[in-house]
Structures are given as C-alpha cells and as structure tokens.
C-alpha positions in Angstrom: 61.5 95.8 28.4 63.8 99.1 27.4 62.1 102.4 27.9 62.2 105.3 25.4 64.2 108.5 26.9 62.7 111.5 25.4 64.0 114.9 25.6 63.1 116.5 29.1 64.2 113.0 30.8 67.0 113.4 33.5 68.9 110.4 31.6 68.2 111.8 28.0 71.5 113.9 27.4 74.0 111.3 28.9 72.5 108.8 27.0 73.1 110.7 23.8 76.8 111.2 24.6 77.5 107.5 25.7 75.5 106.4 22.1 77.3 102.8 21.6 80.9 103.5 19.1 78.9 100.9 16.7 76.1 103.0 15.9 76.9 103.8 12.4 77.0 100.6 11.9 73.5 99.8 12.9 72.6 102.8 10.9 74.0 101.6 7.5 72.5 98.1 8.1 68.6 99.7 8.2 69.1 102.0 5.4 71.2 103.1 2.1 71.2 106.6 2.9 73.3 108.4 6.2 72.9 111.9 6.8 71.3 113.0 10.0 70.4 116.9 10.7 68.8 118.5 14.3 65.6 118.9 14.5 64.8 122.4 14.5 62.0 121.8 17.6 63.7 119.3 20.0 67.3 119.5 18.6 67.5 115.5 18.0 69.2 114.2 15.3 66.9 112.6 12.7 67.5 110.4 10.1 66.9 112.1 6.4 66.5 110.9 2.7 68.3 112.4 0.6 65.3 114.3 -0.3 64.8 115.6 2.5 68.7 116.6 3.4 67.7 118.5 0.3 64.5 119.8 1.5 66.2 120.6 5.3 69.4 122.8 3.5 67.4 124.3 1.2 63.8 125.2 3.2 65.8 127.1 6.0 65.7 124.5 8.5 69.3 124.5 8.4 69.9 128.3 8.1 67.4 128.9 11.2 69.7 126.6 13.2 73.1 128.5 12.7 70.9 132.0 13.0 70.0 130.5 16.3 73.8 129.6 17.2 74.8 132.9 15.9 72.6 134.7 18.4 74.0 132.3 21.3 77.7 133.8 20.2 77.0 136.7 20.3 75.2 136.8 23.6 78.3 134.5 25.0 81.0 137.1 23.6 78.5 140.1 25.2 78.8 137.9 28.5 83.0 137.8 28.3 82.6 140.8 27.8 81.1 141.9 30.8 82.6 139.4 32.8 86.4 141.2 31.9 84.8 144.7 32.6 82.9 143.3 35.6 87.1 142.0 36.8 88.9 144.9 36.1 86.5 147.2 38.0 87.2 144.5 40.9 91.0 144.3 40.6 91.1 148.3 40.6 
C-alpha cells in the first residue's frame, strides 16, 4: 500500500520534482476545471474552482505570496551585496 509524503518528509520535495510527465492528464480526467495556486501555509499546490482561483487572486492569498517572494529578493540582493563587499575587502 503507497504512503502519503507530507511536507516535512525527507522524500517530499524530490517527489514533487520527479511528479510523473502525465500528470495533467490525470488532472483533466477528475475534473473540468485546471488551475492550481500554493498554498499560502505549506506552499503545496492545490487544486481550485474557478471560484476559488477567484477567491485566492482576489482575497490576497495571492498578493501575500509575491510580498513574501519580494522580501526573499531583497534579502538575496542585500546578501550579493555583502558577499562582493565582503571579496573586495579580501582581494585588497
């Protein structure tokens, strides 16, 4: 019997990157609709109506996640930074 891989499981993430080139497929034979979106808590994708696409781009789901990857930008642009200050001081 298959086991479910939750987020937090060692196997979780490489299982989500090797996801089987037919997926989509399986997807449009359960349902009509196809739009998936993160889920703001575990970062999953999940399924949506089109209701709730609605619902997700228009209730700030959506606008908290690129906030969030806004705020990891800038932290990896003040980090470059740094790092090229950090070598120069090193090379002098």
């Amino acid at each position: 019997m298959p086991n479910l891989i939750l987020p937090g499981h060692p196997d979780f993430t490489p299982t989500l990157v090797q996801a089987p080139f037919f997926w989509k497929e399986l997807q449009r034979e359960k349902s009509d609709y196809f739009v998936y979106a993160p889920d703001v808590e575990s970062g999953v994708l999940k399924p949506l109506t089109p209701k709730e696409a609605e619902d997700y781009l228009l209730g700030g789901e959506a606008d908290y996640l690129v906030d969030q990857q806004e705020e990891w930008d800038e932290v990896e642009l003040l980090f470059q930074e740094y790092l090229a200050e950090f070598n120069a001081l090193k090379a002098q």
